[in-house]
Each structure stands twice: as structure tokens, then as C-alpha cells.
N, C-alpha and C positions, 0 to 999 in steps of 0.2 A: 547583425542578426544572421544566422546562418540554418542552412536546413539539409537535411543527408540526402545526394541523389539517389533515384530509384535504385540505381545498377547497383548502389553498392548499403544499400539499407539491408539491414536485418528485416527476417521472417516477422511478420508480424505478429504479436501475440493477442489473445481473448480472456478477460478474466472478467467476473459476476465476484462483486461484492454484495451477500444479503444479509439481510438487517436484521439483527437480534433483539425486534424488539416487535410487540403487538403482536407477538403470532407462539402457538406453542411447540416447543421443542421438538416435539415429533414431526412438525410441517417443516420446520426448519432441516432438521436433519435430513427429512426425505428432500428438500430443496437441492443439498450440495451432493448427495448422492445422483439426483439424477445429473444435474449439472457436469458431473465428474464424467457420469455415464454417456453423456450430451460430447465431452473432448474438450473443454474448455482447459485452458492453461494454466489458467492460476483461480483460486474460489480465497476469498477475502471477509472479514467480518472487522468490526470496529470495538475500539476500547471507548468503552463510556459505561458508567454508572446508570442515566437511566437514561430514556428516550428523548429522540432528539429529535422527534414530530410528534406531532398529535399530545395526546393524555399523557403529561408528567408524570403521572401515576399508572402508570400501563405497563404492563408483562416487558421485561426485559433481562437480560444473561451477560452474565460475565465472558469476558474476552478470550483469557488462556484456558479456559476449564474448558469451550466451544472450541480451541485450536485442539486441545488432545484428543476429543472427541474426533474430531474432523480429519483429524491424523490417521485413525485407525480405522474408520470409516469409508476413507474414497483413497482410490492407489496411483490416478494419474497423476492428477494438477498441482502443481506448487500451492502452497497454503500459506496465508497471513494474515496479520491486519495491517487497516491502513486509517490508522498506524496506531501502534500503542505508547501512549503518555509517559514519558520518563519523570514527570512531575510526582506523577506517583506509584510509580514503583521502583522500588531500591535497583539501584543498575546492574549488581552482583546477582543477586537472586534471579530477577530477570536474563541474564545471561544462561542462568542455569536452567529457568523454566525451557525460553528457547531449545537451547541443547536435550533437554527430555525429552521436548513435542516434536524435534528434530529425528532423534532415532526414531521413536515413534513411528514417523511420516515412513521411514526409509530414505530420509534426507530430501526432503518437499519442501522445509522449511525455510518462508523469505522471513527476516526479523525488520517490520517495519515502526519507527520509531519517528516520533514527535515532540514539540516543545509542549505542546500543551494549547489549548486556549479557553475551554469554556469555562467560567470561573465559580457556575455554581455545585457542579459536582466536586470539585475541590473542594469548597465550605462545605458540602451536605458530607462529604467521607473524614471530614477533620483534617484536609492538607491546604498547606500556604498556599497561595495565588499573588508571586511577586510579578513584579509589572515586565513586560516583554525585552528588555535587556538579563533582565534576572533569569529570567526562565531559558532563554538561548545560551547564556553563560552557563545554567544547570545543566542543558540538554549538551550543549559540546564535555561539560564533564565526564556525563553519562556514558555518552557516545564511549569514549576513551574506556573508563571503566570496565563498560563492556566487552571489547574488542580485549581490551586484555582477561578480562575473567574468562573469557572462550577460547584461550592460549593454555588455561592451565586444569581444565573438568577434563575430569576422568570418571568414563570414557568420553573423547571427544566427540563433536557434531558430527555426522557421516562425512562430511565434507566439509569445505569453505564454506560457512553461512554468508548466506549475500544480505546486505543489509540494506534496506531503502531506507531513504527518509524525506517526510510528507511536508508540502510547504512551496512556498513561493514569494517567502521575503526577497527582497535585491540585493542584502548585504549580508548580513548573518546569517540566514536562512541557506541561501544559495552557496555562503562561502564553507556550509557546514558539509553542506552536498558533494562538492569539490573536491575537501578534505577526506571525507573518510565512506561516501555513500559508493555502495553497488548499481541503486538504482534510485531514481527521482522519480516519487509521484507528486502530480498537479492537477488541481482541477480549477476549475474558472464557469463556475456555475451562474455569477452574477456578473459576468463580463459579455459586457456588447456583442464582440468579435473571439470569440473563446477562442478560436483556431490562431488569431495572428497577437493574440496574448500570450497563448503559449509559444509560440516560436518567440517572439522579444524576449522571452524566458528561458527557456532551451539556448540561444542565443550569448545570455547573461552568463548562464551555467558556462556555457563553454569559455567567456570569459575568464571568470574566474577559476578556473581549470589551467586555461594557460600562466593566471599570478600565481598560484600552488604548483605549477611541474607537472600537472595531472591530463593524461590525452583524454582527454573530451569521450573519445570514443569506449572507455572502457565503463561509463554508465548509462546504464537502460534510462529510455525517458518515458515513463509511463503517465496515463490520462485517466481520469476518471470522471465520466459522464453519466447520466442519467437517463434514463430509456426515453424521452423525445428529443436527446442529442443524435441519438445514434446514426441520422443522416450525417454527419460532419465526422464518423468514422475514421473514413478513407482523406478528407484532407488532414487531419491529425495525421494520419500516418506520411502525408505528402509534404509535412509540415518539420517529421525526424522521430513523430511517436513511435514505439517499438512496440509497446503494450496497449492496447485498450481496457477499460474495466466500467463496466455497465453498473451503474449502482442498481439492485432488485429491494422494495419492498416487498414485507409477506404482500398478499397470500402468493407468490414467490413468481408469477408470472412470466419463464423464460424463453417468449418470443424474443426480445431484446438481445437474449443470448443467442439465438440461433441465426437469428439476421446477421449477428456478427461474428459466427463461425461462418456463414456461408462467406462473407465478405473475405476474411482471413485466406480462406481455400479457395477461392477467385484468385486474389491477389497473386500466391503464393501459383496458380496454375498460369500467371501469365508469362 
């Protein structure tokens, strides 16, 4: 297990993931605006079908239609989900949506990508839910697919898209990260010790970074927690995290956010 010393850890960053769903468009919207306005690093939203708390039947938005929006919308923060389903969506296309919401942004755009897991929006939209070897086998296809369909759209992404991808398997998961990911998000929501989870984690990653040739150092490890984490901040970050990301429900309450801008610009003034 290993952890980055202070002296030589990267700035730490602040991202707010809010939730598209239970709230309407216009609260949402004005959420990432102000957000954006707040300085926060990156603003995030999720690929899902329909809601993932409360009323299965309750107000919710689609994923990339909310990135284009959000693109043109806010001018600071890096923009993404965390993460979108390669289960279902074709990985060419995908690649192309990215690169649109990319220009868009003025190249803000992180392309976070997953295997998939919840298995009833897959039956409610008419797509397969093969069992979790199948799905990692899909999603390193995907991966590939993508990365080269973003070699050859004209015009290309304003930059290098950085790719994350979301997860915390030991073996596939992590050796997928290794392979081809910018940046590793994790969260450990139902874990005892979240902070000494993710380092055994972080840890692994870096394993498997040395069996692939890949320095360790060249992927962001990013967290994502929920606003009565947000005291365990600063040991995530003491732990090698780069990124923090606050998950927000509506109605969008970003104290969460600010405690953890102010924590960012402490750190960063020490």
C-alpha cells in the first residue's frame, strides 16, 4: 500500500456531482451555474435512466443532453459524468458525442466511463445485462473503440480527452485503469474505514501500473463522497486523493461545496 507525500502531492482538486433527478431543470441548471461561480474544479452528473433514490417514478434527465447544456452554460470547471455506461451506449457514437460536448465546453471535457451495474434500466431501455465478466470484457472493448474513434473525428477534441474510469474491482476493474484511464474514480460509501479502503486501493492501482509499464503517477485518484463525509476530506487527500467530489442532491444545497473549497485553499496556502 502506498500513499503520495505532502511535498510532493498534487493541488488538490473540488468537484460537486448533482443529481438529475427529483428536481427540475431550471434548479438544476441554476445549481451548476452557481457552483461554477462558487470555483469548484470539476461539476459532474450521472448516466442512469431513472432515479436512483427515492420515487422510481420521479422527474429525471438524461446524461449527455445535461453535459451539452452544461458545456455552454458554466466556463470554469472541467465537466463529466461519473460515469457513463458503455453497456449502453455504442462506443463510436459515444466518442463522437464526447468530442461535440468537448468543443462545446472549450475542452472542459473529462469522458468518464463504466462497466455498468444496475441491471434494471438495462431491461426497462431493451439492453442485455450479461453477468460481470461479460460486461468488463465489453467495457475494455469499448474503452479501445473509443480512444481510437477520438484519433480519427474531424474536428478533433480541443485537446487530449482525459478519460476516467469508475470502479474498484481488484482485478479487471483496476487492471482496466492501469491500462488505458487518465483518472480513477472511487467511492466506498458502505465501507467501515472509506479512507484506509481507498488507499488499499490506490495502492492496488499502483500495482497493477507496475505489471502494465505504466508510472503510477500519471493517474488522478479521485473520491467521491457525500456531504456527511466531507470531514474525511483532508485524510483522503493525506491518503494520495487528488480530486474530491461531493455528491449534491437537489434541492442542490452547496454548503458541502464550500467547506470543501475552503479546505482546498487552506491546504494549497500551506
Amino acid at each position: 500500500m502506498s500513499t503520495t507525500p505532502a511535498a510532493t502531492r498534487p493541488t488538490l482538486r473540488i468537484g460537486a456531482q448533482l443529481h438529475p433527478q427529483h428536481c427540475d431543470l431550471a434548479d438544476l441548471r441554476a445549481a451548476w451555474r452557481a457552483a461554477d461561480e462558487l470555483g469548484v474544479d470539476s461539476l459532474w452528473t450521472w448516466d442512469h435512466f431513472m432515479p436512483q433514490t427515492g420515487d422510481p417514478a420521479g422527474r429525471h434527465y438524461e446524461c449527455w443532453s445535461l453535459l451539452a447544456a452544461m458545456a455552454v452554460e458554466t466556463s470554469r470547471a472541467t465537466i463529466g459524468s461519473l460515469v457513463t455506461c458503455t453497456a449502453y451506449r455504442n462506443p463510436h457514437l459515444l466518442a463522437d458525442q464526447a468530442r461535440t460536448v468537448d468543443l462545446l465546453s472549450g475542452g472542459r471535457l473529462v469522458l468518464g466511463v463504466g462497466a455498468g451495474w444496475f441491471e434494471q434500466e438495462h431491461r426497462e431501455y431493451g439492453y442485455p445485462f450479461p453477468g460481470p465478466g461479460g460486461r468488463i470484457d465489453a467495457f475494455e472493448e469499448a474503452v479501445t473503440a473509443i480512444r481510437d474513434r477520438l484519433t480519427r473525428l474531424n474536428p478533433a477534441p480541443v485537446g487530449p480527452l482525459p478519460i476516467l474510469i469508475g470502479g474498484g474491482g481488484e482485478k479487471r476493474t483496476l487492471q482496466a485503469v492501469a491500462r488505458y484511464a487518465d483518472l480513477w474514480n472511487w467511492y466506498g460509501w458502505d465501507s467501515t474505514d472509506p479512507v484506509a479502503e481507498f488507499a488499499r486501493r490506490s495502492g492496488l492501482l499502483d500495482d497493477w501500473c507496475a505489471k502494465v509499464g505504466r508510472d503510477p503517477r500519471e493517474i488522478g485518484r479521485t473520491v467521491m463522497i457525500d456531504a456527511p463525509q466531507t470531514g474525511l476530506a483532508e485524510a483522503f487527500a493525506a491518503a494520495g486523493a487528488t480530486e474530491i467530489i461531493v455528491s449534491v442532491p437537489g434541492p442542490f444545497d452547496l454548503a458541502p461545496v464550500r467547506e470543501l473549497l475552503a479546505l482546498r485553499d487552506g491546504l494549497a496556502g500551506r
